[in-house]
FIKE-729432 format. One record per residue (C-alpha): residue number from 1; x, y, z. Coordinates in Angstrom, 3 decimals. Layout:
<rec><num>NUM</num><x>X</x><y>Y</y><z>Z</z></rec>
...
***
This chain:
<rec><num>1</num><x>0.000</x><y>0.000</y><z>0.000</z></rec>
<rec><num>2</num><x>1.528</x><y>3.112</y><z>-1.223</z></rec>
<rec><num>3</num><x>1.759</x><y>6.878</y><z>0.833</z></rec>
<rec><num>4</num><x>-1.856</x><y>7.893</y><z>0.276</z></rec>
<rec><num>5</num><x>-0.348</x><y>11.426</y><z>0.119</z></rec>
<rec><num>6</num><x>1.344</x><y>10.524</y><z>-3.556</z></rec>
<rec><num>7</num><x>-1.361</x><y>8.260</y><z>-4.647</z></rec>
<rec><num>8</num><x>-3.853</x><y>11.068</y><z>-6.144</z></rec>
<rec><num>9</num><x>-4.544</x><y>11.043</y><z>-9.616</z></rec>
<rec><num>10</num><x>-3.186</x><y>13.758</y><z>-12.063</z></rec>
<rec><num>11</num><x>-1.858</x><y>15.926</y><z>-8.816</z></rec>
<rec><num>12</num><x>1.052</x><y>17.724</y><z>-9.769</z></rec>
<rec><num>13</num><x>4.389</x><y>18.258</y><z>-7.446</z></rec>
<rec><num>14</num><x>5.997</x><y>21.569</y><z>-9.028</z></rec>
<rec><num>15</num><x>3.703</x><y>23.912</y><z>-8.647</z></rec>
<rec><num>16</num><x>2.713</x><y>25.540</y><z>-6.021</z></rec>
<rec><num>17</num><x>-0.191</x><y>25.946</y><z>-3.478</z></rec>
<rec><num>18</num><x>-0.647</x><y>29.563</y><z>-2.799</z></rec>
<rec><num>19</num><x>-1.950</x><y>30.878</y><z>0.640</z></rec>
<rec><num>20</num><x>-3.321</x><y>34.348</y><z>1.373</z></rec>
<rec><num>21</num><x>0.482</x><y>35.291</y><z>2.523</z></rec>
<rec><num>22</num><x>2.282</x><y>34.028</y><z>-0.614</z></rec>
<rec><num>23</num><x>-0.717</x><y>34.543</y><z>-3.065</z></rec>
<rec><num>24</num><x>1.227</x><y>38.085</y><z>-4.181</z></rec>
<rec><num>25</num><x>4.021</x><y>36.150</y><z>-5.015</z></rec>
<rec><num>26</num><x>2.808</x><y>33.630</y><z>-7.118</z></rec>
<rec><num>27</num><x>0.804</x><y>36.280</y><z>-9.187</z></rec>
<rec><num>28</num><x>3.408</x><y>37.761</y><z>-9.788</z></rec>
<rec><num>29</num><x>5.371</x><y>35.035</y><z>-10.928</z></rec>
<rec><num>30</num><x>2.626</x><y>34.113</y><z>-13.152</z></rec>
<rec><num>31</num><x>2.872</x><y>37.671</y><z>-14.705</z></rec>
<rec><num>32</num><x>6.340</x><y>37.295</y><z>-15.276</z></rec>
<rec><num>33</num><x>7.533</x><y>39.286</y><z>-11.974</z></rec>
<rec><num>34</num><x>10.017</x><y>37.975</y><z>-9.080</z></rec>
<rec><num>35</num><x>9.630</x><y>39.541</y><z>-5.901</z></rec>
<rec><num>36</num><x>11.636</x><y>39.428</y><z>-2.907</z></rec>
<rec><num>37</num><x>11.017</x><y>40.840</y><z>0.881</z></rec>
<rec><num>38</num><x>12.862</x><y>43.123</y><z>2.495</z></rec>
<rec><num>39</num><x>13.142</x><y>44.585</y><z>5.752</z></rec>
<rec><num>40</num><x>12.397</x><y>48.378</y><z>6.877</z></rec>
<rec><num>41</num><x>14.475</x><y>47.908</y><z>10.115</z></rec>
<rec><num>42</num><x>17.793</x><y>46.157</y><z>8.788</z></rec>
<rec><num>43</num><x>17.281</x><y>46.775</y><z>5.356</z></rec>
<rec><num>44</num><x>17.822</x><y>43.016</y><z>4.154</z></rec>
<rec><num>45</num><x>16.510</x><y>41.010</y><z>1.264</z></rec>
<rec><num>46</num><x>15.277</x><y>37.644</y><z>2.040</z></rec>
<rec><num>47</num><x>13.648</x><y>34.783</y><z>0.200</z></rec>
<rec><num>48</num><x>11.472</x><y>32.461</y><z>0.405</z></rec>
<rec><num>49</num><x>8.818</x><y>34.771</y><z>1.415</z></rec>
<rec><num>50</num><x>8.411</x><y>35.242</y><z>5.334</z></rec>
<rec><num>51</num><x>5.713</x><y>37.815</y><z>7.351</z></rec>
<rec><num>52</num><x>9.034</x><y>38.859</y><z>9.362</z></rec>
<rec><num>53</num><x>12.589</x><y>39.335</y><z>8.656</z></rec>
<rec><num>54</num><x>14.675</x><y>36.103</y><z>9.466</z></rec>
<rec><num>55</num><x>18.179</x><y>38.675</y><z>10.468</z></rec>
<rec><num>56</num><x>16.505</x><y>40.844</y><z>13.459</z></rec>
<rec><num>57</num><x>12.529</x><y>38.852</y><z>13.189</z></rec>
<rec><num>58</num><x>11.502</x><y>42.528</y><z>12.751</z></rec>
<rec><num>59</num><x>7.563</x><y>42.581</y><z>10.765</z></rec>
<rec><num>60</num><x>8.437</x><y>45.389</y><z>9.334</z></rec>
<rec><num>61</num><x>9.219</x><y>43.763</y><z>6.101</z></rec>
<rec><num>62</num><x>7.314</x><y>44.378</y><z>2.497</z></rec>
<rec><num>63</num><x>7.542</x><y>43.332</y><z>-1.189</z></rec>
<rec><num>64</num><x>9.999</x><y>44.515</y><z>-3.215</z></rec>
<rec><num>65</num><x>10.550</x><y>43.285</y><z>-7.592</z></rec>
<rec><num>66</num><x>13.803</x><y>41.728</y><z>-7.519</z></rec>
<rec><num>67</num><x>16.329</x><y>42.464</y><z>-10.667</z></rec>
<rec><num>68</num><x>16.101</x><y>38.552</y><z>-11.801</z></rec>
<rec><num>69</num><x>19.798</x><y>38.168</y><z>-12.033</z></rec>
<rec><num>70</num><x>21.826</x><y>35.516</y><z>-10.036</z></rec>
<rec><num>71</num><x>24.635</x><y>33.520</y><z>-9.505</z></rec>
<rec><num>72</num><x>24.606</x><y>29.722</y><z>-9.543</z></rec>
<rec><num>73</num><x>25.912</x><y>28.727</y><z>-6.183</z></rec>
<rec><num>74</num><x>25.465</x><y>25.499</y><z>-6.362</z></rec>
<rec><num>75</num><x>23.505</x><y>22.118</y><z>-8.332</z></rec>
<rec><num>76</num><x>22.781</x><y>18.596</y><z>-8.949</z></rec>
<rec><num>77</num><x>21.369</x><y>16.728</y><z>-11.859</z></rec>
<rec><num>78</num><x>18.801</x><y>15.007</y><z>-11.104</z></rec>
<rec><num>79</num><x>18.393</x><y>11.694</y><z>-13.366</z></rec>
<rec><num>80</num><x>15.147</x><y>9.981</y><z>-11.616</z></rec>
<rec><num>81</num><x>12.169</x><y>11.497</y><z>-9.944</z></rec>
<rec><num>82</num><x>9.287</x><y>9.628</y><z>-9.797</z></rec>
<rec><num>83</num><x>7.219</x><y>12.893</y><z>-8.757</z></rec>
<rec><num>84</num><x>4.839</x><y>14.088</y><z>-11.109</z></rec>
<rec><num>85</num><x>5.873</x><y>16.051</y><z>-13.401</z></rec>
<rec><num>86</num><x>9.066</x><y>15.708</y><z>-12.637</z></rec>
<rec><num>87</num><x>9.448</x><y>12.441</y><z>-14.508</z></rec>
<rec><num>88</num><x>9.335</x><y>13.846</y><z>-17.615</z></rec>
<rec><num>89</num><x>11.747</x><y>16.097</y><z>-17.347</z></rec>
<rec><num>90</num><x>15.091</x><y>14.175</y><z>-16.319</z></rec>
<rec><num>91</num><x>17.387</x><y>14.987</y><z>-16.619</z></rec>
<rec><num>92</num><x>16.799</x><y>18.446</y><z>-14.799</z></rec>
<rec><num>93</num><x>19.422</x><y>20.664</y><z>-12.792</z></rec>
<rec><num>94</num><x>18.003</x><y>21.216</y><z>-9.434</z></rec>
<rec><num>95</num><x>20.378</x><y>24.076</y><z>-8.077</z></rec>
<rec><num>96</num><x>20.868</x><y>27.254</y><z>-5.198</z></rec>
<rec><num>97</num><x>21.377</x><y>30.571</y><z>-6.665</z></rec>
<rec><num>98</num><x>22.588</x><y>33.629</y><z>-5.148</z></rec>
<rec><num>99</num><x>19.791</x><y>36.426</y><z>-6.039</z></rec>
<rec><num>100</num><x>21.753</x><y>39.845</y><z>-7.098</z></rec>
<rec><num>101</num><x>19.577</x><y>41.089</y><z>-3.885</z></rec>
<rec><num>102</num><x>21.265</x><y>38.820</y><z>-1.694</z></rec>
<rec><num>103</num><x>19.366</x><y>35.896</y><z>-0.815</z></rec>
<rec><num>104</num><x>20.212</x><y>32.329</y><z>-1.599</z></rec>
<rec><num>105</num><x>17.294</x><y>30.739</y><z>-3.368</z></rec>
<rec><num>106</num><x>16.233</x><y>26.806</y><z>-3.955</z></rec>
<rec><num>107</num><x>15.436</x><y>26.738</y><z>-7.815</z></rec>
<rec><num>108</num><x>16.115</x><y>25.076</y><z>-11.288</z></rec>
<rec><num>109</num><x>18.204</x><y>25.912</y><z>-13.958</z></rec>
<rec><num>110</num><x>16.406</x><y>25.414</y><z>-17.539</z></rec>
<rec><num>111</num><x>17.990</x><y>25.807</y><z>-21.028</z></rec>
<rec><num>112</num><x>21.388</x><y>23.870</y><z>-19.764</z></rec>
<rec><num>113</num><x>21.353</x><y>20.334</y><z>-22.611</z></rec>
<rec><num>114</num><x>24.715</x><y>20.277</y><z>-21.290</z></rec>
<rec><num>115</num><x>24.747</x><y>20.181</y><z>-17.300</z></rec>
<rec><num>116</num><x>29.265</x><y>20.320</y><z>-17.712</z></rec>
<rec><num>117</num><x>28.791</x><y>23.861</y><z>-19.156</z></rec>
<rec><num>118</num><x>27.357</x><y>25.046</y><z>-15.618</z></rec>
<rec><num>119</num><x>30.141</x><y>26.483</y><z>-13.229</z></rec>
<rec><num>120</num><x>29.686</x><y>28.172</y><z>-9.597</z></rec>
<rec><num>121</num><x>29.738</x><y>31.912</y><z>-9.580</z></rec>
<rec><num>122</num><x>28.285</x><y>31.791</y><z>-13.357</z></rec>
<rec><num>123</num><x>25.504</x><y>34.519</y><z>-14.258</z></rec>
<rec><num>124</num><x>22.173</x><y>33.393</y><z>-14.543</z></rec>
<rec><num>125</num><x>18.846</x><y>35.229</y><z>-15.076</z></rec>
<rec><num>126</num><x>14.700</x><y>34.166</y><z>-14.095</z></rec>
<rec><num>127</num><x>12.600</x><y>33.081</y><z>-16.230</z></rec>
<rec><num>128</num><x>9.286</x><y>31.685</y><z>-15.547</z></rec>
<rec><num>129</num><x>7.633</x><y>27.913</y><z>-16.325</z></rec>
<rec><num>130</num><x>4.295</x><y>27.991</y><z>-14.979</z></rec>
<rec><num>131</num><x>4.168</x><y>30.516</y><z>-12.882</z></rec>
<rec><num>132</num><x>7.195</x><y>28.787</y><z>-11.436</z></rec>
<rec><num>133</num><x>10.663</x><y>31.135</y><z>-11.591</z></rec>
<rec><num>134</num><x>13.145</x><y>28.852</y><z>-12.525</z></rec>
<rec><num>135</num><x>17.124</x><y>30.596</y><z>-13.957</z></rec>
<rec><num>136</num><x>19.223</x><y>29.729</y><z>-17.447</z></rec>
<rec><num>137</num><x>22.468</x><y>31.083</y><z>-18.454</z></rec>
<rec><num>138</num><x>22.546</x><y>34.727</y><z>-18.780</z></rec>
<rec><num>139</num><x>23.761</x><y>35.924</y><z>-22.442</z></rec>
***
């Protein structure tokens, strides 16, 4: 008997489930926007989205459009996922990037056929699957 929590038909596991917090940041991913949060008191970025800052847990803390640009800090090729959608897509490059704002971010680099090209420190920009920001090489 399988994990009744992976056994529902046609559910998909990359994209997300929106809540009234995060809801602003999933529209506007799906309009082609990345947003970030930062904080009135210290003044830092963060990401994934919190209702306080995670440096001094201040509240004071609102959205702010992030540039899109990165760094790839770090990855791994993934070659089997048995995940829904995910599947179809292996090989993928799940990977951590360094926003140009200053957080670290979980994401996926697209557009890579070639996973060797893909260095640390290399320039990457967002781009958007779904709704979903995922980074490729910047030109």
């Amino acid at each position: 008997m399988g994990d009744q929590r992976y056994d529902v038909p046609d559910r998909r596991y990359d994209t997300p489930e929106a809540d009234a917090f995060t809801r602003t940041y999933w529209d506007a991913a799906a309009s082609g926007q990345l947003l970030i949060r930062r904080c009135g008191t210290c003044g830092r970025a963060h990401h994934y989205p919190r209702e306080f800052c995670p440096h001094c847990w201040s509240e004071d803390v609102t959205w702010q459009p992030a540039s899109g640009r990165a760094t790839l800090y770090t990855w791994s090729v993934v070659h089997r996922n048995d995940l829904p959608p995910f599947g179809e897509r292996t090989p993928y490059v799940a990977a951590v990037v360094d926003l140009a704002e200053g957080p670290r971010m979980m994401t996926e680099v697209v557009e890579c056929v070639d996973a060797g090209r893909l260095r640390a420190g290399m320039g990457l920009e967002v781009v958007f699957r779904e709704g979903v920001p995922v980074f490729r090489a910047r030109a």
